[in-house]
FIMARVO-178472 format. One record per residue (C-alpha): residue in one letter; y, x, z. Coordinates in steps of 0.25 Angstrom, whole numbers, padded with zeros to 4 digits, always signed. Example, Ala and Ser with C-alpha at 12.3 -4.5 7.8 and 13.67 -1.06 7.14 Angstrom:
% FIMARVO-178472
A-0018+0049+0031
S-0004+0055+0029
END
This chain:
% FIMARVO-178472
X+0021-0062+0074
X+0014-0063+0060
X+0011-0050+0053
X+0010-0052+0038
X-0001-0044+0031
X-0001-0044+0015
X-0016-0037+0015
X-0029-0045+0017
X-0037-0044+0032
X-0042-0029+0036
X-0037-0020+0025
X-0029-0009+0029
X-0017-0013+0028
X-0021-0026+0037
X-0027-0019+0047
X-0014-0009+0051
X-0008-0023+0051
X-0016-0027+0063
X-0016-0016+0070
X-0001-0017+0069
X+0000-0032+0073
X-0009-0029+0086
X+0001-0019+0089
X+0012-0028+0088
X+0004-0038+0097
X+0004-0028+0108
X+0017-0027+0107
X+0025-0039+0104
X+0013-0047+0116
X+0014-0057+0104
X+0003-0061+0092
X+0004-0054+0080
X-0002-0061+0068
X-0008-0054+0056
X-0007-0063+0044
X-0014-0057+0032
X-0007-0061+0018
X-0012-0051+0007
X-0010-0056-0010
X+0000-0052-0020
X+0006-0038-0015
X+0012-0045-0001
X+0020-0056-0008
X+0010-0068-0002
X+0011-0062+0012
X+0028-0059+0011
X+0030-0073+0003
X+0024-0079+0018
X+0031-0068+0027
X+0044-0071+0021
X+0045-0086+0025
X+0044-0081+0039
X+0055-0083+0050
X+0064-0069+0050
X+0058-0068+0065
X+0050-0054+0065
X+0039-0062+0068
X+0034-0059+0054
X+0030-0046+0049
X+0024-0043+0035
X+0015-0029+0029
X+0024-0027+0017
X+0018-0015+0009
X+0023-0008-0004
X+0018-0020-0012
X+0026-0030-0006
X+0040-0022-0003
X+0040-0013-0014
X+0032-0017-0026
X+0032-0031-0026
X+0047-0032-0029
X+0044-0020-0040
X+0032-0029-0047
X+0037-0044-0045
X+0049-0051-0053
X+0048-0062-0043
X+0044-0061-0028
X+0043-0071-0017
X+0050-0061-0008
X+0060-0049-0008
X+0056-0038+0001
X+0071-0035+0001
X+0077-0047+0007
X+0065-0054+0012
X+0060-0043+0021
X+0065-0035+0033
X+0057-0022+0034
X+0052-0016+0047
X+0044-0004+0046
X+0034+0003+0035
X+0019+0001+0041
X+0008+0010+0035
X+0007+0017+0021
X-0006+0022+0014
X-0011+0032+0004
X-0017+0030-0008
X-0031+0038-0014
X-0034+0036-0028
X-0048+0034-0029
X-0059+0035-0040
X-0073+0031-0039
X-0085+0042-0037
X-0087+0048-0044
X-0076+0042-0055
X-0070+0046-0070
X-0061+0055-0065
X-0063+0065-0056
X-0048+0070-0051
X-0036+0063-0051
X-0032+0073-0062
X-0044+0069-0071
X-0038+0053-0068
X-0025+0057-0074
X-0030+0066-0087
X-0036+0054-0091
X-0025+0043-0088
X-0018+0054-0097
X-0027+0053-0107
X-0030+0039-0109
X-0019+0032-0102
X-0023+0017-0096
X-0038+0022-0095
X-0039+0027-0080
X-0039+0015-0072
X-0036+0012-0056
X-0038+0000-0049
X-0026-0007-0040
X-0025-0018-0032
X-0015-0026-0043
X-0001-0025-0048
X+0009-0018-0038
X-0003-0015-0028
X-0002+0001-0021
X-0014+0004-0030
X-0008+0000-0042
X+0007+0006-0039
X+0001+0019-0032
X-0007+0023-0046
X+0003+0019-0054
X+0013+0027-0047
X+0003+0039-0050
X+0002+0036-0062
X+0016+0036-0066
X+0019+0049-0059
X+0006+0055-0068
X+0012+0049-0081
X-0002+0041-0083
X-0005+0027-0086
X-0019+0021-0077
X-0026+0008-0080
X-0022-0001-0067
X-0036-0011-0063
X-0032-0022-0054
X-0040-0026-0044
X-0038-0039-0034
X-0047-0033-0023
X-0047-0020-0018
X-0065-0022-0018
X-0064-0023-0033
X-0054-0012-0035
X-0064-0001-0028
X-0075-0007-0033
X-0070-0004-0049
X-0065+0009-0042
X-0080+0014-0038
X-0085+0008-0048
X-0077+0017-0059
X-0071+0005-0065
X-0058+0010-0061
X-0054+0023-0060
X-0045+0026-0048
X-0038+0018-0038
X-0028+0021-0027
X-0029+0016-0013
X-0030+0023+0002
X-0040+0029+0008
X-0044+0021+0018
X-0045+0008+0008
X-0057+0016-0001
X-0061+0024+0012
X-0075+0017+0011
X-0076+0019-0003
X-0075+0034-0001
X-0085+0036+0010
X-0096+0028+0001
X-0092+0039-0010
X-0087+0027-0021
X-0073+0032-0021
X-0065+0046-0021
X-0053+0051-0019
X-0044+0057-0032
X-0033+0058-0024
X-0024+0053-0013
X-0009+0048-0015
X-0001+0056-0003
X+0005+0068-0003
X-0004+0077+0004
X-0019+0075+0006
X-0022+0065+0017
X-0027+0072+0030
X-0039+0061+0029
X-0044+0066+0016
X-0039+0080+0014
X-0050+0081+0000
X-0042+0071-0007
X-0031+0077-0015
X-0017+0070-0016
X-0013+0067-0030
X-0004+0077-0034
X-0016+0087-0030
X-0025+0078-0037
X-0016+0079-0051
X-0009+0067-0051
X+0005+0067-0047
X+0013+0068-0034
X+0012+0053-0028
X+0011+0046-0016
X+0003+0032-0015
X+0005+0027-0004
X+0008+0013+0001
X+0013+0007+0011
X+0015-0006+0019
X+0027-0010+0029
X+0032-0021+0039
X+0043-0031+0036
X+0047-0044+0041
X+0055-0054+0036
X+0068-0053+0032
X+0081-0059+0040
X+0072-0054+0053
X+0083-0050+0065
X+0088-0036+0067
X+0082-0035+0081
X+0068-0042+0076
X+0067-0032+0066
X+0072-0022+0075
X+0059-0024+0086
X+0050-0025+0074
X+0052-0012+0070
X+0054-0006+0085
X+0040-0014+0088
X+0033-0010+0074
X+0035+0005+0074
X+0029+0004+0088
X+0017-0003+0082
X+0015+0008+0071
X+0015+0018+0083
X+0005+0013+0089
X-0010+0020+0088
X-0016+0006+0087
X-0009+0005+0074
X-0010+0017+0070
X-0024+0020+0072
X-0026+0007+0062
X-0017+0011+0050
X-0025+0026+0052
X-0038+0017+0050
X-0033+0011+0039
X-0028+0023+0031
X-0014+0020+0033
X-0001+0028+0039
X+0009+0019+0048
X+0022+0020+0045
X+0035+0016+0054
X+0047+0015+0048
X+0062+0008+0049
X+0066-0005+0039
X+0074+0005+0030
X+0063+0015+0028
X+0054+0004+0024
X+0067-0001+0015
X+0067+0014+0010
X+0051+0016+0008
X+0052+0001-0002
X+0064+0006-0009
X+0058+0019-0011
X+0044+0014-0018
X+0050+0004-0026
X+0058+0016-0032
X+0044+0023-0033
X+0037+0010-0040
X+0047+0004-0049
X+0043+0014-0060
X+0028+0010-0060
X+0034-0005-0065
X+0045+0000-0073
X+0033+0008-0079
X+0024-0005-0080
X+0014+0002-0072
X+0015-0008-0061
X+0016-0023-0068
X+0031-0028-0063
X+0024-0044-0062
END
């Protein structure tokens, strides 16, 4: 068994990958393979899954960028998540903090926006390139705020915090636990977190909507899918066998580390949950707020 993982070696994402394959290890009394596959939004990694025997003995991390806004952004694809793809089960989501440096231009999230307001294209965020959650995630709040933001790409998340500290950029939007060192050396704080209530974790932190911004959500998510043409009673034991998995408290001790909430769900709530975001993120291209490439 091959688990196909479109994120470099011992980030987050990574690591709730191996805990998962251990666990299907167990269970199956067979090898699971994690083969790690990260560039270009999850296209290298599903332009290899994809050549794959239709067997179940693939499976493939498939997060919003590869399902949902990859389709949105490119004119051309080496896949289609709609017919190259059968889908098993969400996986985990995250939530997303915008951070400022300490102690940073703007004090509040209600200061950031006054002055995107005033001077449209001078606050600045950082983001992990085109399509990326930190690019897609601002630029939905932005939109809802009626504010235009100076987007700063970055092709390594260890230059992006480094220009965030440093004040070169102003904000950016990521998860707690991926600054979570950052904060306890007291280089980064909180404006607010993306959620609709205040994490338990961090009950200080204001969500947006309290923090003056407007009433959204940034979190993002990642699921597993196989490839498509799979038998009904392969597809069938994967879920069964997967939604045990995700029970377990090996896994689920993991994904807590980590900063992620497991998710468990059937093929057509993860059909429902990609047709419900690409409704939510076709305006941010329409709008030429996300670079249709």
């Amino acid at each position: 068994m091959r688990l196909v993982v479109p994120y470099s070696v011992g980030i987050g994402p990574d690591v709730v990958a191996r805990a998962l394959a251990d666990e299907l290890q167990r269970q199956w009394e067979q090898p699971v393979v994690v083969e790690n596959k990260p560039g270009a939004s999850g296209i290298v990694a599903f332009a290899d899954v994809r050549q794959t025997p239709p067997d179940g003995h693939t499976l493939f991390v498939a997060d919003t960028a590869t399902l949902v806004m990859n389709p949105l952004l490119h004119r051309s694809l080496p896949y289609d998540p709609q017919t190259d793809l059968a889908p098993l089960t969400l996986l985990f989501r995250a939530t997303f903090a915008l951070w400022t440096a300490v102690p940073g231009r703007h004090p509040t999230l209600r200061a950031l926006l006054d002055a995107a307001r005033a001077a449209p294209g001078t606050v600045s965020y950082a983001m992990l390139g085109n399509g990326h959650p930190s690019h897609v995630a601002v630029e939905q709040m932005a939109m809802a705020a009626d504010v235009r933001l100076l987007a700063v790409p970055f092709k390594e998340a260890s230059a992006l915090f480094s220009a965030v500290v440093a004040g070169d950029v102003d904000f950016t939007a990521f998860s707690m636990h991926t600054v979570a060192a950052l904060v306890a050396q007291g280089r980064l704080r909180p404006l607010a977190v993306a959620a609709p209530s205040r994490l338990p974790d961090h009950p200080q932190v204001p969500t947006i909507h309290e923090a003056g911004g407007p009433p959204v959500e940034m979190r993002p998510w990642a699921a597993l899918v196989t490839v498509a043409g799979t038998p009904a009673p392969v597809l069938e034991r994967l879920q069964r066998d997967l939604a045990r998995a995700l029970a377990s408290p090996e896994v689920r001790r993991m994904a807590d580390t980590t900063g992620f909430e497991l998710l468990s769900s059937t093929p057509q709530q993860l059909r429902d949950r990609v047709a419900a975001d690409q409704a939510l993120y076709a305006p941010l291209v329409r709008d030429g707020r996300v670079a249709r490439i």
